[in-house]
C-alpha positions as CSV (number, residue, x, y, z in Angstrom):
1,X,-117.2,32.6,-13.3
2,X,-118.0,31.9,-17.3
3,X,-114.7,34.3,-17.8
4,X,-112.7,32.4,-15.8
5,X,-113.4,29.3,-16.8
6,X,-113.3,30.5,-20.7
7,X,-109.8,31.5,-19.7
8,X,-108.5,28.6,-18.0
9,X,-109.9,26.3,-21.7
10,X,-107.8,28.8,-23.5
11,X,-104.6,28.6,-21.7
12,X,-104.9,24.9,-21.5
13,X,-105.4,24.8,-25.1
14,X,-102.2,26.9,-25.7
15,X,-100.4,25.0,-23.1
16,X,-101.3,21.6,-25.3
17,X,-100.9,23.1,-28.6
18,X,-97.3,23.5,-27.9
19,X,-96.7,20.3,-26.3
20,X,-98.7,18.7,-29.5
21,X,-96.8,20.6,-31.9
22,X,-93.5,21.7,-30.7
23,X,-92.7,24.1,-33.6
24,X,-95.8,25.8,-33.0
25,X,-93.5,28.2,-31.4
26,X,-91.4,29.1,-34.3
27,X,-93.9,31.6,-35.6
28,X,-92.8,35.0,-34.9
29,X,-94.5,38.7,-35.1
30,X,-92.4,39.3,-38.4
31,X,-93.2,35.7,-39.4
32,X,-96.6,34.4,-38.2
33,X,-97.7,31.0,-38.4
34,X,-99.8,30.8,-41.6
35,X,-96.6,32.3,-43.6
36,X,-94.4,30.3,-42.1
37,X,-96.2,27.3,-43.1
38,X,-96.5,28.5,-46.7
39,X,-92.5,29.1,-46.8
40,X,-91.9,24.8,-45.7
41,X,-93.9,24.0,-49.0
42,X,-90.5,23.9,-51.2
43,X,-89.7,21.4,-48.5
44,X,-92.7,19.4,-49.4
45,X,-91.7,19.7,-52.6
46,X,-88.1,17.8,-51.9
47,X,-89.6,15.2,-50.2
48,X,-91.6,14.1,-52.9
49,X,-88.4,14.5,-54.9
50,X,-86.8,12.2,-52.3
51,X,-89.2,9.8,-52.5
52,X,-89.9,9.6,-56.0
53,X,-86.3,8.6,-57.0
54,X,-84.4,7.0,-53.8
55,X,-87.4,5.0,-53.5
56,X,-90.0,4.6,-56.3
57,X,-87.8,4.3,-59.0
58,X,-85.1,3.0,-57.5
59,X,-87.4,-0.2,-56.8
60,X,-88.9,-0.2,-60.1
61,X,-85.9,0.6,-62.2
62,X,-83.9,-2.4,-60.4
63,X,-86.4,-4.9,-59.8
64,X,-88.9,-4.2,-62.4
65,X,-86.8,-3.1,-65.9
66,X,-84.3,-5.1,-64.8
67,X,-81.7,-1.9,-64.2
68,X,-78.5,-3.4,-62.6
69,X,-77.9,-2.0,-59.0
70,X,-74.6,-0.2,-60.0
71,X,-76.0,1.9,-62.7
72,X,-79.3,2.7,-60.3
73,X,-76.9,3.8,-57.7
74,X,-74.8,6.1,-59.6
75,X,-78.1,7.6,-61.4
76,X,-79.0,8.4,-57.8
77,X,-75.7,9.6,-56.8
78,X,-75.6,11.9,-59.5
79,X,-76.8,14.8,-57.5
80,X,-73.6,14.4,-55.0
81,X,-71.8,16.2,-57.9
82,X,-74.1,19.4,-57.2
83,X,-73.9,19.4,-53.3
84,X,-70.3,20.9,-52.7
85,X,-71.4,24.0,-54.9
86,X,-73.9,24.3,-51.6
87,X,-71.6,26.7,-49.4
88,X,-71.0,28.6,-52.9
89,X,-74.9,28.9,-53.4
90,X,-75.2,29.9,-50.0
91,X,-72.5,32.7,-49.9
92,X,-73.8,33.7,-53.4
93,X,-77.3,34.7,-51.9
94,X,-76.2,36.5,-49.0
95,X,-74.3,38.8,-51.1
96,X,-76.8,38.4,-54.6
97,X,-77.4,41.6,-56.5
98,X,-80.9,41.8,-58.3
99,X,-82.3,44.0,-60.4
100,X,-85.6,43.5,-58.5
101,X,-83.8,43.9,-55.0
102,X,-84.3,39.8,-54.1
103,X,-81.2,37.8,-53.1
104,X,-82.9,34.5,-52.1
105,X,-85.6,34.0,-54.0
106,X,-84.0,34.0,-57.9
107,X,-82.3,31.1,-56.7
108,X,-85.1,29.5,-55.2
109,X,-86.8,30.1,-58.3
110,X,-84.0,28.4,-60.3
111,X,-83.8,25.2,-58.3
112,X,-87.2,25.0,-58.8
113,X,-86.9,25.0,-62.9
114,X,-84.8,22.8,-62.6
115,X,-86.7,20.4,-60.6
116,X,-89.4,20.8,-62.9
117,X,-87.1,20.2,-66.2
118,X,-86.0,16.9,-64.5
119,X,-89.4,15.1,-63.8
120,X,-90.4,16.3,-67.1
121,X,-87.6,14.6,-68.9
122,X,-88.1,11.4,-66.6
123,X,-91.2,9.5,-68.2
124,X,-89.5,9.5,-71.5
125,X,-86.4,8.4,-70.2
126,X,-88.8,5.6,-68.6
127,X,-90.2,4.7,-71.7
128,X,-86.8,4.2,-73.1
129,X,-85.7,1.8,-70.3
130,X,-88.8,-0.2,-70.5
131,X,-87.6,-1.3,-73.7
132,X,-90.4,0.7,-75.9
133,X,-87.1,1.6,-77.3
134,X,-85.5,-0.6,-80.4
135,X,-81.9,-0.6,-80.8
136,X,-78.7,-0.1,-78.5
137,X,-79.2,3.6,-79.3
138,X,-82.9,3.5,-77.8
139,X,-80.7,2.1,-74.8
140,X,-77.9,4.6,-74.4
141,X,-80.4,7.4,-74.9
142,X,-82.7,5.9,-72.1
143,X,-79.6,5.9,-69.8
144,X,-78.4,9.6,-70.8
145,X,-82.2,11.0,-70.2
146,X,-82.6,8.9,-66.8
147,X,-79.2,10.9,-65.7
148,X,-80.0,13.8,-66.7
149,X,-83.3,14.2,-65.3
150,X,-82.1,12.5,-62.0
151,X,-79.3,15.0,-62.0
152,X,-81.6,18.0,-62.7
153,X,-83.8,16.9,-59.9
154,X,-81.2,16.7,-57.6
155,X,-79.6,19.8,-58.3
156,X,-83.0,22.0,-58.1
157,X,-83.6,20.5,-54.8
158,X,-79.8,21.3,-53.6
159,X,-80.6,24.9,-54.7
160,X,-84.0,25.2,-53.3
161,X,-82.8,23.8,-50.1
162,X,-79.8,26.0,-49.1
163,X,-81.1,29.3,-50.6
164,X,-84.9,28.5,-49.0
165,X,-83.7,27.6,-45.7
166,X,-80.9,31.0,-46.1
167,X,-84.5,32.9,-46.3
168,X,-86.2,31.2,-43.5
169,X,-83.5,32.2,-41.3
170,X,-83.4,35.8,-42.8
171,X,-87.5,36.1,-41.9
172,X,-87.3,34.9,-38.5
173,X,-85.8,36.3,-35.6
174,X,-82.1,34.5,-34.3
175,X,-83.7,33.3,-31.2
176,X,-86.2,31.1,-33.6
177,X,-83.7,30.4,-36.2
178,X,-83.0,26.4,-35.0
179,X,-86.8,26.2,-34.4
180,X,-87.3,27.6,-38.0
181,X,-84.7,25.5,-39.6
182,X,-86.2,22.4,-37.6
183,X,-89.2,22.6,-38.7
184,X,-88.4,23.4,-42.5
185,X,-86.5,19.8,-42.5
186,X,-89.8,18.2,-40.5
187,X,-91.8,19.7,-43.6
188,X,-89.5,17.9,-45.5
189,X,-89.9,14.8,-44.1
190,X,-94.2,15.1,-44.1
191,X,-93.7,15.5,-47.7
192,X,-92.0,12.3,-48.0
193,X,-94.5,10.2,-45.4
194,X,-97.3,11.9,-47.6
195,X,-96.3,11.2,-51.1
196,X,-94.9,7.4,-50.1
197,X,-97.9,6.7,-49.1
198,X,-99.8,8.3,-52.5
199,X,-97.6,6.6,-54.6
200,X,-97.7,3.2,-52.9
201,X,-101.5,3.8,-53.5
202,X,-101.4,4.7,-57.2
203,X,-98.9,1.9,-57.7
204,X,-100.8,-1.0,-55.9
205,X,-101.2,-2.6,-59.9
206,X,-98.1,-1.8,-61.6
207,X,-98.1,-0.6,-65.0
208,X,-95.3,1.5,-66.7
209,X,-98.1,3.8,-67.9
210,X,-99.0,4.7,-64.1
211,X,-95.6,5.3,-62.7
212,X,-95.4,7.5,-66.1
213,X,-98.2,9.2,-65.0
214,X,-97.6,9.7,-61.3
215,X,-94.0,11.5,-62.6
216,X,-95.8,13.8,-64.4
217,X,-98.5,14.6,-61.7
218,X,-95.0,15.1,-59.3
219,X,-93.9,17.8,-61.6
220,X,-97.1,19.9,-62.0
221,X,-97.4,19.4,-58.3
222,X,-93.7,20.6,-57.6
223,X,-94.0,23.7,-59.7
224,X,-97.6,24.6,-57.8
225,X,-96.1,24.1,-54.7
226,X,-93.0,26.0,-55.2
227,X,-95.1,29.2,-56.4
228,X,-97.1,29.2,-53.8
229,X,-94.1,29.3,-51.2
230,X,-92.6,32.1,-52.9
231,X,-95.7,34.1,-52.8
232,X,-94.8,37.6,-51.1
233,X,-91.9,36.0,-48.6
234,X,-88.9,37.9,-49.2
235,X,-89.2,42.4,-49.7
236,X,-87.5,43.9,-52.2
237,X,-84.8,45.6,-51.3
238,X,-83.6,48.8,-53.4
239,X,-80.0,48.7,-51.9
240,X,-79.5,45.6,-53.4
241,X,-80.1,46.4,-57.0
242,X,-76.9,48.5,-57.2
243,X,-73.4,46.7,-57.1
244,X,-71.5,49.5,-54.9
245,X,-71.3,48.1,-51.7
246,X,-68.0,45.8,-51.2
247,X,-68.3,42.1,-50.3
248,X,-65.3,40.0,-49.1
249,X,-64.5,37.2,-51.8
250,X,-65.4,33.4,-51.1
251,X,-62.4,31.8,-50.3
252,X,-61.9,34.8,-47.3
253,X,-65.0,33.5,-45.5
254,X,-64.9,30.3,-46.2
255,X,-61.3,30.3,-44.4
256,X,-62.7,32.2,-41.7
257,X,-65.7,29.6,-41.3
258,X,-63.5,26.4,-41.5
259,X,-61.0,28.3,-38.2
260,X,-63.8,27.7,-36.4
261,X,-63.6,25.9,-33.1
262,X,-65.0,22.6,-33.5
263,X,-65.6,23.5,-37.3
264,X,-63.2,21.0,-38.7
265,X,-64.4,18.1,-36.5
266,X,-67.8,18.6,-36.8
267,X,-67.7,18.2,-40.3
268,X,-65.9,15.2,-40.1
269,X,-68.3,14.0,-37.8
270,X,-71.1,14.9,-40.1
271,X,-69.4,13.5,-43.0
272,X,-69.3,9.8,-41.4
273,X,-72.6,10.2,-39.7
274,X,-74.9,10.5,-42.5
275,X,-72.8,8.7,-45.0
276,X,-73.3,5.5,-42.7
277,X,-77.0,6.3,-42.4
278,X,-77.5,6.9,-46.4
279,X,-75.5,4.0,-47.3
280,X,-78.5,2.2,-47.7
281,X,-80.9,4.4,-49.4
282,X,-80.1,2.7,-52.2
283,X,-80.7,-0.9,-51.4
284,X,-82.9,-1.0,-48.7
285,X,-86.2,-1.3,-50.7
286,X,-84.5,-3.9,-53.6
287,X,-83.6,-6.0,-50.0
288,X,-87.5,-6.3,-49.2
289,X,-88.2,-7.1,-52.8
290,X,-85.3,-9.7,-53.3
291,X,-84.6,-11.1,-50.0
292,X,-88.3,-10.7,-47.8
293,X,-90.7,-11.0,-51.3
294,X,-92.9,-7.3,-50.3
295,X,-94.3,-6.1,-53.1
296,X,-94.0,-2.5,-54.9
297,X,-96.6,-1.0,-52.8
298,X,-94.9,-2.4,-49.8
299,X,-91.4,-1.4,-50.6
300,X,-92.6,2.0,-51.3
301,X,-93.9,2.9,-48.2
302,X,-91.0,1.9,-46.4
303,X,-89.7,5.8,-47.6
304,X,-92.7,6.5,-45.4
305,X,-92.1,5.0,-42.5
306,X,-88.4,6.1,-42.3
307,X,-89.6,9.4,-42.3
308,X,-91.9,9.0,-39.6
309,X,-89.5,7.8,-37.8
310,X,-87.4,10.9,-38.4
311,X,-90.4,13.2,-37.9
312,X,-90.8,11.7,-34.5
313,X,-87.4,12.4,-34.3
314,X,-87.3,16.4,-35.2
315,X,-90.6,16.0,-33.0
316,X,-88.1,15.1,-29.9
317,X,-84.9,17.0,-30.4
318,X,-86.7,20.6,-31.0
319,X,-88.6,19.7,-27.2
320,X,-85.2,18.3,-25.6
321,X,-82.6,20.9,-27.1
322,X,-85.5,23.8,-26.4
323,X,-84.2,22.6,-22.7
324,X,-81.2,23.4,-22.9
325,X,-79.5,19.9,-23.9
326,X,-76.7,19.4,-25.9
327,X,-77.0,19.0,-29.5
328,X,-73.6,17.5,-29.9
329,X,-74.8,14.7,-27.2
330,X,-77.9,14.1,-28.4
331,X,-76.5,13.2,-32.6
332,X,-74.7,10.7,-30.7
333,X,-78.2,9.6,-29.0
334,X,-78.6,9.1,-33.0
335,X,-76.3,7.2,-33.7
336,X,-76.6,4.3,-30.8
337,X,-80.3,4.3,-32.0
338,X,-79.0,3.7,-35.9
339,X,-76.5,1.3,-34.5
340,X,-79.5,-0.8,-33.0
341,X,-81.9,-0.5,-36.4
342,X,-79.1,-1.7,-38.6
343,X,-78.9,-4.3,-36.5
344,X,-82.5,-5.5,-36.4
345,X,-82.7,-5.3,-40.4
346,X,-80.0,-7.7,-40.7
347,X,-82.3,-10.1,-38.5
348,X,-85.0,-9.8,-40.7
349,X,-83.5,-12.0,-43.2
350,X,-82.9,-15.1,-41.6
351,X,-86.0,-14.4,-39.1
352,X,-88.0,-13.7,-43.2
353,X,-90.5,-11.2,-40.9
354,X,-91.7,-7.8,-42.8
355,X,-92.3,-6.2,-39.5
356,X,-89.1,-6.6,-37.9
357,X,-87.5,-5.1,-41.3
358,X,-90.0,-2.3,-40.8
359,X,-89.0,-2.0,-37.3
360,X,-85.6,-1.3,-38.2
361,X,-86.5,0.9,-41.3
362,X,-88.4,3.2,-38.1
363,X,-84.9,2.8,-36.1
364,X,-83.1,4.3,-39.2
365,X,-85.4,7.1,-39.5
366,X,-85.2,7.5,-35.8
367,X,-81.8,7.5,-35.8
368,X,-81.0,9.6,-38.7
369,X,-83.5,12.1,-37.5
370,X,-82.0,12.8,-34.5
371,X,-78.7,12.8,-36.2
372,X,-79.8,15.0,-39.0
373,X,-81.2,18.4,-37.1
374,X,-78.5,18.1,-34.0
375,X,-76.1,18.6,-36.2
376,X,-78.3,21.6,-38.0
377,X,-78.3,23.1,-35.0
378,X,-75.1,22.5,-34.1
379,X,-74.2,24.4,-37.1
380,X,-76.5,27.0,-36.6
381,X,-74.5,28.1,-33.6
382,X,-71.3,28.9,-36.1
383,X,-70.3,32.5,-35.9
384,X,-72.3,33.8,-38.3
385,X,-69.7,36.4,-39.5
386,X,-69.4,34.4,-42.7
387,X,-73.1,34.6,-43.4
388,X,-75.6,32.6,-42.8
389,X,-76.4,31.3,-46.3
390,X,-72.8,29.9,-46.0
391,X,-73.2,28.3,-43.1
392,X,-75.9,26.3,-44.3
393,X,-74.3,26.0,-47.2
394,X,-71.1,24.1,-45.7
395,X,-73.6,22.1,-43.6
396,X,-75.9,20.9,-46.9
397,X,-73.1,20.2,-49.2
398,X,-71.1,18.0,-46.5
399,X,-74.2,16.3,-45.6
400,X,-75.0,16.2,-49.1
401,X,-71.6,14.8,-51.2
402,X,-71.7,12.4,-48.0
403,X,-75.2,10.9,-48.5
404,X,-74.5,11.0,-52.4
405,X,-71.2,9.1,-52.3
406,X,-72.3,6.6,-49.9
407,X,-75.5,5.4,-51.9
408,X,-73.5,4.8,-54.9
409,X,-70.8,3.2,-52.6
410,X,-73.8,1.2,-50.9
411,X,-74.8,-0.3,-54.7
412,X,-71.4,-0.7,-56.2
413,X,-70.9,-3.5,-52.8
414,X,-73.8,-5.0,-53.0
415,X,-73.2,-6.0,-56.7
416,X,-69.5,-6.5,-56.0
417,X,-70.6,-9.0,-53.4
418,X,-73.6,-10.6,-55.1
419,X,-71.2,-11.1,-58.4
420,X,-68.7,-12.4,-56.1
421,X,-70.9,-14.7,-53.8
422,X,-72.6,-16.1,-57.3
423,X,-69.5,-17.3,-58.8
424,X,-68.8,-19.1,-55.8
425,X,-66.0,-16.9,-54.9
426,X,-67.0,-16.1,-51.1
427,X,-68.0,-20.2,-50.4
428,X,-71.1,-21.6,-50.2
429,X,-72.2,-20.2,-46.7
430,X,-72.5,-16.7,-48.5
431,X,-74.2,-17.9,-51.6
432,X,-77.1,-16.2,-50.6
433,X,-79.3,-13.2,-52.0
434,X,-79.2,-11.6,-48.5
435,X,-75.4,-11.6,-48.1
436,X,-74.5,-8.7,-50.1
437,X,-76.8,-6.3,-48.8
438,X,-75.6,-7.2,-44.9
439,X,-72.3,-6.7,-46.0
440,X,-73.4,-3.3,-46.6
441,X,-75.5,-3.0,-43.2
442,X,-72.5,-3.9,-41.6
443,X,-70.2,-1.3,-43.2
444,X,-73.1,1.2,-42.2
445,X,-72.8,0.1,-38.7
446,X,-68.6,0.3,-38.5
447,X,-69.1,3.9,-40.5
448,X,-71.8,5.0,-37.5
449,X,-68.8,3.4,-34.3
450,X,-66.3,5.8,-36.2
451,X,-68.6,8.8,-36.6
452,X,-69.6,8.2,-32.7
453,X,-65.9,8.3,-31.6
454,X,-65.7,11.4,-34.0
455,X,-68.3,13.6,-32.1
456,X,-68.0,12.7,-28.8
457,X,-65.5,15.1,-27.8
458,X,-67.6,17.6,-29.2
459,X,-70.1,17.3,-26.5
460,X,-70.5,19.6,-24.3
461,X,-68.5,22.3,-26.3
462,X,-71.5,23.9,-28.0
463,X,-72.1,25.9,-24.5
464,X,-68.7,27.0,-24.1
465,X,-67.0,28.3,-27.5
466,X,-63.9,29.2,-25.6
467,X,-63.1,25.0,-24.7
468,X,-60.2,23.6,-26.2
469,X,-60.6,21.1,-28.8
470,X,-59.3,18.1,-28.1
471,X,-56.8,17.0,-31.0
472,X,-57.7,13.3,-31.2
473,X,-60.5,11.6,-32.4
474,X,-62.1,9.6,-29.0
475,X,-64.9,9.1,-26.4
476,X,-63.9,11.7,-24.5
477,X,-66.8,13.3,-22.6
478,X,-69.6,11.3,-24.5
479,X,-72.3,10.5,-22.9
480,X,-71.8,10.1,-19.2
C-alpha cells in the first residue's frame, strides 16, 4: 500500500511540475535539464544588458544629466546597425570552420567580448556626461564613448543571441526545438525582471558614483555568466577543422529562404509588429518621470514588470501552441492585448495614477510576449534547408533593425512634438508635457492595426505549407 501511494505522490508531482513549469519539458536525453539551464545564462546575460541601457540609463541619462531625448534614442538605436548582419552571423556558424572543430561557440565567445568591452567603456563615458569633464572636448568625447560602448553592447548581445540560440537548437532534438528556443527567450526575460529589480534597489539614493558602480558589477557579472554557459556545451568536431567540404554561398540560401511560402509576409508582419511594440522603449520610463513624478527606483522597475508580463506570456503560448494552436493566430492574440495596454497608458496621464501606467506597462509585456515567441515559432517551422542558424538569423535581425529603428523613431517624435507644442505651434490644448509621448502611443497603436491586418491571413497556414498565399494584405481568416 506504501508503494502505491509513494507512486501516485510521484506521478502527481511530475504531473504538476509540468503544469508549474511548462518548459520543464524541453530537457532532452542528449540535453538534460541542469545543462540546459546552464546554456539560457547568455540569455541572462542580455537581459541585464537590456535593462541596463533601454531602461537605467536611458532614465538617468535623460532626466538626470540632462541628455536630450533625441541623442538618448539614437545611442540606443545604435545597435539596429548590427542586427541585419544577424542572418549573416547565423549562416556563418552553420558553415564556421575551426581549428578546434567549434562552429557556434567562437562566436558566442566574441559577442561576449564585446559585451564586456562596452560596459567597461560605459562608466567613463558616464563620468564624461556628468560634466566631470571641462571643455566641449570633455563633451564630444563623453558622447563618442557613450556610443561606442552602447554600440558594443548591443552588438555582443546580437551575436550572442543568434549564434547561442543556433546551438540550443543544434543540442536538442527538432521535436524540442520551439520549446528550447522558448524557453532561451523566457531566460531572457528573468534576467531582465531580476536585474530591474537589483538595480532599482542599488539605485534607491542616486549618486553617479553608484550607477558607475553597478555598470561595472554588470560587466564582471556578464563575462561570469557567459563562461559558465559555454562550459562543455558544444563537442568538437574534427571534420570541421578542415575546409574541404563545399558550402553553397550566402546569397543562394538566403534566396531560397526568402521563396518561402509565407516568408515574405511574415516578415513584414514581424517587422510592423515589434516596431509598434518597441516604439516606446525609449520613452516609456522618461513619461513616468516627467509626466506621473515616479522616481528612479520606480521607473526602473517598470523594465521589470514588462517582462513579467512577457514571461507570463512565453509561460502561456509554450502551454497553448504545445496543443496544437496556431502560432500565426495567437501573435495576433498579441497584438489586441498591446492595442488595449497602449491604450490604458495613455489614460494614465490625465487619470495621474502609477498603477494604471503600470497596468498598461504589464499589457505591453503581455502583449509583446505573446507576439515575440509566436512569431519564433512561426519561424522555426521554415524549411530548414537554408540552415538553421539562418533562419534565426533572418528572424533576429528583422526583429532587431525593427525594434532599433523604432526607438530612435519613438525619441526623435517625442522631441519633435514637445519642441513643437512648446513654441506654441500645436495650440494651447497640446501645450502639455504628456502630449508628445501620446503622440507616440498612438502611432504604436496604428503601427500594431497594420501589423494585425498583415498577419491575419497567415493564420491557419502554419499547418498546411501547401495553402496559397493570399496576395493582399487583410483580415482574411483572422480570428474567427
Amino acid at each position: 500500500m506504501t508503494g502505491k501511494v509513494q507512486q501516485f505522490m510521484v506521478k502527481s508531482i511530475q504531473r504538476a511540475g509540468i503544469k508549474l513549469m511548462p518548459f520543464a519539458d524541453a530537457a532532452t536525453v542528449g540535453l538534460p535539464l541542469g545543462r540546459l539551464m546552464r546554456l539560457t545564462l547568455f540569455q541572462v546575460a542580455g537581459g541585464m544588458a537590456t535593462v541596463l541601457l533601454v531602461g537605467t540609463l536611458n532614465r538617468v541619462m535623460i532626466v538626470e544629466l540632462g541628455v536630450s531625448a533625441t541623442l538618448v534614442a539614437i545611442l540606443i538605436a545604435l545597435p539596429v546597425l548590427a542586427a541585419p548582419f544577424r542572418t549573416f552571423i547565423g549562416f556563418k556558424s552553420d558553415h564556421h570552420k575551426s581549428a578546434l572543430g567549434w562552429r557556434r561557440v567562437p562566436y558566442i565567445w566574441i559577442g561576449s567580448l564585446l559585451m564586456f568591452g562596452g560596459l567597461a567603456i560605459m562608466p567613463f563615458a558616464l563620468l564624461l556626461l556628468s560634466g566631470d569633464g571641462v571643455g566641449q572636448y570633455a563633451t564630444l568625447m563623453g558622447h563618442f564613448s557613450a556610443a561606442l560602448a552602447f554600440l558594443l553592447v548591443g552588438a555582443g548581445v546580437h551575436v550572442t543571441q543568434t549564434a547561442g540560440l543556433a546551438l540550443a537548437t543544434d543540442l536538442a532534438t527538432r521535436e524540442s526545438h520551439p520549446r528550447v528556443v522558448s524557453l532561451m527567450y523566457m531566460m531572457q526575460l528573468v534576467g531582465m525582471v531580476g536585474t530591474g529589480f537589483i538595480f532599482g534597489y542599488f539605485l534607491q539614493d542616486f549618486t553617479p558614483v553608484k550607477l558607475i558602480q553597478v555598470v561595472q558589477g554588470a560587466a564582471v557579472v556578464s563575462a561570469i555568466l557567459h563562461v559558465t554557459a559555454l562550459w562543455k556545451q558544444e563537442a568538437r568536431n574534427p571534420a570541421r577543422t578542415t575546409g574541404e567540404s563545399k558550402t553553397e554561398e550566402f546569397g543562394t540560401l538566403w534566396r531560397r529562404f526568402i521563396a518561402e511560402p509565407r516568408a515574405r509576409r511574415f516578415l513584414v508582419a514581424l517587422g510592423l509588429g515589434t516596431a509598434a511594440f518597441a516604439m516606446q522603449d525609449v520613452i516609456l520610463e522618461p513619461y513616468g518621470a516627467e509626466v506621473l513624478g515616479l522616481t528612479v527606483s520606480e521607473t526602473t522597475t517598470l523594465t521589470a514588470i514588462m517582462a513579467l508580463g512577457s514571461i507570463l506570456a512565453f509561460a502561456t503560448a509554450a502551454r497553448t501552441l504545445a496543443r496544437g494552436n496556431d502560432p500565426a493566430r495567437l501573435a495576433a492574440y498579441g497584438i489586441l492585448i498591446g492595442i488595449a495596454a497602449f491604450t490604458t497608458v495613455i489614460m494614465a496621464a490625465p487619470l495621474q495614477s502609477g498603477t494604471i501606467f503600470r497596468l498598461g506597462a504589464f499589457g505591453i509585456g503581455l502583449g509583446g510576449g505573446l507576439f515575440a515567441v509566436s512569431t519564433l515559432t512561426m519561424a522555426m517551422s521554415f524549411d530548414h534547408r537554408t540552415g538553421i542558424g539562418l533562419a534565426l538569423g533572418a528572424w533576429g535581425a528583422v526583429q532587431a533593425t525593427a525594434a532599433g529603428s523604432a526607438m530612435g523613431l519613438g525619441g526623435v517624435m517625442r522631441d519633435l512634438i514637445a519642441t513643437l507644442a512648446a513654441a506654441g505651434k500645436l495650440g494651447p490644448a497640446f501645450n502639455s508635457p504628456a502630449v508628445s509621448y501620446a503622440v507616440v502611443y498612438h502611432v504604436e497603436i496604428l503601427l500594431l492595426f497594420i501589423a494585425l491586418a498583415a498577419i491575419g491571413p497567415l493564420v491557419g497556414q502554419a499547418r498546411d505549407e501547401e495553402t496559397e498565399t493570399s496576395s493582399s494584405f487583410g483580415l482574411t481568416a483572422f480570428p474567427n
